[in-house]
C-alpha positions in Angstrom: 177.3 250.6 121.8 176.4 249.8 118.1 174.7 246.4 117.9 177.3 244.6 115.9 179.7 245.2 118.6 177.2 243.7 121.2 176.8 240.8 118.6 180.8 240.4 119.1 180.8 240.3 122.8 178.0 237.6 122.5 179.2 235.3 120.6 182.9 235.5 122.3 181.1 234.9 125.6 179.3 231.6 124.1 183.0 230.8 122.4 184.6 230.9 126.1 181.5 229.0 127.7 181.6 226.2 125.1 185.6 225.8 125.7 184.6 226.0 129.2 182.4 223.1 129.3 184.4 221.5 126.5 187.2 221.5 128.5 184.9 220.1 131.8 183.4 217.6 130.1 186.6 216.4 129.0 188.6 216.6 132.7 185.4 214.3 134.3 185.7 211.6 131.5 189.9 211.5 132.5 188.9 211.2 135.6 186.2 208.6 134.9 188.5 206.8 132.6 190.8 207.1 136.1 188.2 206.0 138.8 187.3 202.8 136.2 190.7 202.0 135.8 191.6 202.2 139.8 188.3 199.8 140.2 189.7 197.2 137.6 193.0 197.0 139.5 191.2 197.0 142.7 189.3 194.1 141.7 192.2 192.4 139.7 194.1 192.3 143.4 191.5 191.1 145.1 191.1 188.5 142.7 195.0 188.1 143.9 194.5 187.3 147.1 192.0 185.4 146.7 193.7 183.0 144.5 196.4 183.0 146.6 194.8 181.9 149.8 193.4 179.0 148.0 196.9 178.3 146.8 197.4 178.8 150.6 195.1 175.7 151.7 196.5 173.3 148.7 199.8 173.7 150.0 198.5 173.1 153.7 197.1 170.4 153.0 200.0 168.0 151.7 201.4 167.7 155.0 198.4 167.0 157.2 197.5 163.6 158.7 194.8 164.5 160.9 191.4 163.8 159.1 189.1 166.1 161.1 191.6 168.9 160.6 192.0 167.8 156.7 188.1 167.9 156.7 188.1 171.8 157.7 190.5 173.3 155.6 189.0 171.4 152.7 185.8 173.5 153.5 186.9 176.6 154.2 189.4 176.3 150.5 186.2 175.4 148.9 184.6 178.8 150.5 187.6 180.6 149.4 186.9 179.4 146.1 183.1 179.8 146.1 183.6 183.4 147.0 186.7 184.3 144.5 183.8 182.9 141.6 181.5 185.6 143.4 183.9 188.4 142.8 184.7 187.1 139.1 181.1 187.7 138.2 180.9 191.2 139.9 181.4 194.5 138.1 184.4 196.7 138.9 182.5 199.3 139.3 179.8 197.9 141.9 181.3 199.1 145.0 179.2 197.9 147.8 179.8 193.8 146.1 183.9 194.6 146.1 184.0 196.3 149.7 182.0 192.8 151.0 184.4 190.9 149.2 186.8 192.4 150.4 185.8 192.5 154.1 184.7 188.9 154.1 188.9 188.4 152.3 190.0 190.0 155.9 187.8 187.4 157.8 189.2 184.2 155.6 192.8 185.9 156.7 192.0 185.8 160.3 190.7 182.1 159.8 193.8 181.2 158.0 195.8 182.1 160.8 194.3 180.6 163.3 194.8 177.5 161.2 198.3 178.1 160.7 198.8 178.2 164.3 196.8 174.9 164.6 199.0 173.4 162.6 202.3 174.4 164.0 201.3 173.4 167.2 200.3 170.1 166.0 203.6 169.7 164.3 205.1 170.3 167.5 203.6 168.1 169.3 204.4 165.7 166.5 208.2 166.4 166.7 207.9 165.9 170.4 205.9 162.7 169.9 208.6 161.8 167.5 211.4 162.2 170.0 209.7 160.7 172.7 209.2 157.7 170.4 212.8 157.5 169.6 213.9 158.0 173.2 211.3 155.5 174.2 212.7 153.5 171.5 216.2 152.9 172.8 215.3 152.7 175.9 213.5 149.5 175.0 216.5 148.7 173.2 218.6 148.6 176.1 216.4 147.2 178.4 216.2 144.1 176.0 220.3 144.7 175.4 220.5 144.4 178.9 217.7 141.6 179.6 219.6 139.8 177.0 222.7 139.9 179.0 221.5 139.5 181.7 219.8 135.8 179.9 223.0 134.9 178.5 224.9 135.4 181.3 222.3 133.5 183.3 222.8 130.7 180.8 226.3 130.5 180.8 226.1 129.8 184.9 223.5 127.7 183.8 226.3 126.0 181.7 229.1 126.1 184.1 226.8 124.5 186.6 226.1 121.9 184.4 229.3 121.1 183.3 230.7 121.3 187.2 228.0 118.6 187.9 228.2 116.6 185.0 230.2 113.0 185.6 233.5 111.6 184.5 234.7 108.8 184.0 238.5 107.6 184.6 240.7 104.7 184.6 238.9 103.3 181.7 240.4 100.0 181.0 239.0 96.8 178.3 240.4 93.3 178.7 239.4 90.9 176.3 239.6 87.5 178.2 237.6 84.0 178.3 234.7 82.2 180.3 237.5 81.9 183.5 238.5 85.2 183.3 242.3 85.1 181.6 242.9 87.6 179.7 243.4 86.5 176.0 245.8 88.7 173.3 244.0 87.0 169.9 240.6 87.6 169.1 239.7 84.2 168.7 240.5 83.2 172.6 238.3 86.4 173.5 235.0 84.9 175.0 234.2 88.1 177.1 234.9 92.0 177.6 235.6 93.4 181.2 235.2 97.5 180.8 236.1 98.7 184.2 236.3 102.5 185.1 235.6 104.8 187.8 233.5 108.0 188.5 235.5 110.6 189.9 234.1 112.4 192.9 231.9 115.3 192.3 229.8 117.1 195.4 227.8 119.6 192.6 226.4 116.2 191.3 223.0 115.6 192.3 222.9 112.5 194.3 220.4 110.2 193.1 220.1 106.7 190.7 222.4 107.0 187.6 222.0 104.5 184.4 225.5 104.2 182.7 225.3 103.2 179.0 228.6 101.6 177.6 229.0 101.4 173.4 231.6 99.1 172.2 232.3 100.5 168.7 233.9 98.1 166.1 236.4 98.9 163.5 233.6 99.6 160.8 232.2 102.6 163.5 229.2 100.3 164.0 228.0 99.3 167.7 228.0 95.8 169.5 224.5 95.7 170.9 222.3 92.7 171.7 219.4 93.9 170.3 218.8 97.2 167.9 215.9 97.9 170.4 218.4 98.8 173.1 218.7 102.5 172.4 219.2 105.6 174.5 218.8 109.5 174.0 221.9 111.5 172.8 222.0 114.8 171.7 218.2 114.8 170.5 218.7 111.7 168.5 218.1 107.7 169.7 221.5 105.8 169.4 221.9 101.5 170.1 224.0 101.0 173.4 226.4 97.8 174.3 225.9 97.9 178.3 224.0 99.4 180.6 224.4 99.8 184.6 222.4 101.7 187.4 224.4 102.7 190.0 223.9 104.9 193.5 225.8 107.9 192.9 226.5 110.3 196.0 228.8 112.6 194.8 232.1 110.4 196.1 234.4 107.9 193.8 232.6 105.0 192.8 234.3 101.6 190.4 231.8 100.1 187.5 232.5 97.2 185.9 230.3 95.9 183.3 230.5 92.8 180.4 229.5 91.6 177.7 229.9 88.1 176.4 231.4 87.9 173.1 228.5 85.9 170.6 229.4 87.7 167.6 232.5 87.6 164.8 235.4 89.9 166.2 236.7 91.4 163.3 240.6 92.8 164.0 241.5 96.8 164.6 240.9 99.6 166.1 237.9 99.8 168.9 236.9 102.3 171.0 234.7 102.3 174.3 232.3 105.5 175.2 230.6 106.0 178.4 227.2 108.4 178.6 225.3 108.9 181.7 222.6 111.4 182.0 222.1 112.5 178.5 226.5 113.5 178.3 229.9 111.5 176.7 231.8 111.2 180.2 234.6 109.3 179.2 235.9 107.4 175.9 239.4 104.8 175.5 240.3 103.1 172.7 241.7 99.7 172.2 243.4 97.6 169.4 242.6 93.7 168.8 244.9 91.9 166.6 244.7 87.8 165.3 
């Protein structure tokens, strides 16, 4: 073989080895390029989740009342964050950094669950709290419905007892008459009132002492009373009486007859007697005096 044809062969054998290796040296940068690129996504999702179990926490956190527990998923959020600025600072390429990362990501996974189920169970226990509250609730409710009732109704015997033994007085009758005992029509004859009346029977009465008190109310709705310090108690308040009596009372019929001696200036009209014993109005009559 002539040497310019060996000098062909040669230099088409170095033509093929330099495509050769062109063409390697070009498929392992694509598939650098590749790897770098599958790294930087790698990385970028990590990131992800990372972000998004701190997002995780936040959101937890709104809800929660308990301040231990609040106290706990405050520090492992601020792990989550301490490590997620750990893989910000790492190269894509530094594999052994991103695979710890990314093993301790599985471990904060594991933790957040166990939290989550924490949670659910104390909300749980909340709702049940909550209903027992409520049921507790109206129970109270009716027990001081009923209690009430149960007052009132207690009351109103309380009531009807009173009234059943509170006194009345009948036959109420005034006659205006002088120092003998005539009974005079004018005003002018009238030296004395006679109020008579009786107490009617009543066995749910407690025997005992009873002070009447008689007003004799003039025309002008003020009382005849000796003295302003004769007074009485009446429906909380202090009020001037005419007369007063203490009788025996033992539950049967009694008559009362009490008077007063005219030393005051009988004006014409309308007057009225009322009768009061123990603290209660037990009878009332009305009468006319004319000149």
């Amino acid at each position: 073989m002539d040497k310019n044809k060996i000098l062909i062969v040669v230099i088409i054998i170095l033509i093929v080895g330099l495509l050769g290796s062109g063409y390697f040296l070009w498929h392992y940068k694509q598939k650098s390029d590749e790897t770098e690129q599958e790294l930087d996504l790698k990385k970028q999702e990590l990131e992800d989740d990372y972000e998004g179990l701190t997002i995780q926490y936040e959101t937890m956190k709104y809800n929660i009342k308990n301040d231990s527990l609040l106290h706990q998923l405050n520090n492992e959020q601020a792990k989550v964050q301490r490590l997620l600025e750990e893989l910000r600072t790492v190269k894509a390429n530094d594999r052994a950094e991103i695979n710890r990362l990314n093993k301790e990501l599985s471990t904060l996974r594991q933790v957040m669950k166990s939290y989550i189920v924490q949670i659910d169970s104390l909300n749980k226990v909340n709702e049940q709290l909550k209903k027992d509250k409520a049921e507790i609730a109206a129970k109270y409710n009716q027990a001081t419905q009923t209690l009430n009732q149960v007052s009132q109704a207690k009351d109103d015997l309380e009531q009807k007892v009173t009234l059943a033994s509170k006194l009345d007085a009948t036959n109420i009758t005034i006659q205006g008459t002088n120092k003998k005992g005539k009974v005079q029509k004018k005003i002018k004859k009238i030296e004395q009132f006679v109020v008579n009346f009786t107490i009617t029977k009543n066995i749910t009465a407690e025997p005992g002492e009873r002070t009447i008190y008689v007003r004799i109310m003039k025309p002008d709705d003020d009382v005849l009373t000796k003295s302003r310090s004769n007074v009485f108690q009446y429906e909380n308040k202090e009020i001037n009486y005419s007369m007063k009596r203490i009788v025996e009372y033992g539950g049967e019929e009694i008559l009362v007859t009490l008077y007063w001696d005219v030393e005051e200036y009988l004006m014409p009209g309308k007057y009225r007697v009322d009768i009061f014993a123990d603290g209660n109005r037990i009878g009332s009559k009305p009468f006319e005096l004319k000149d």
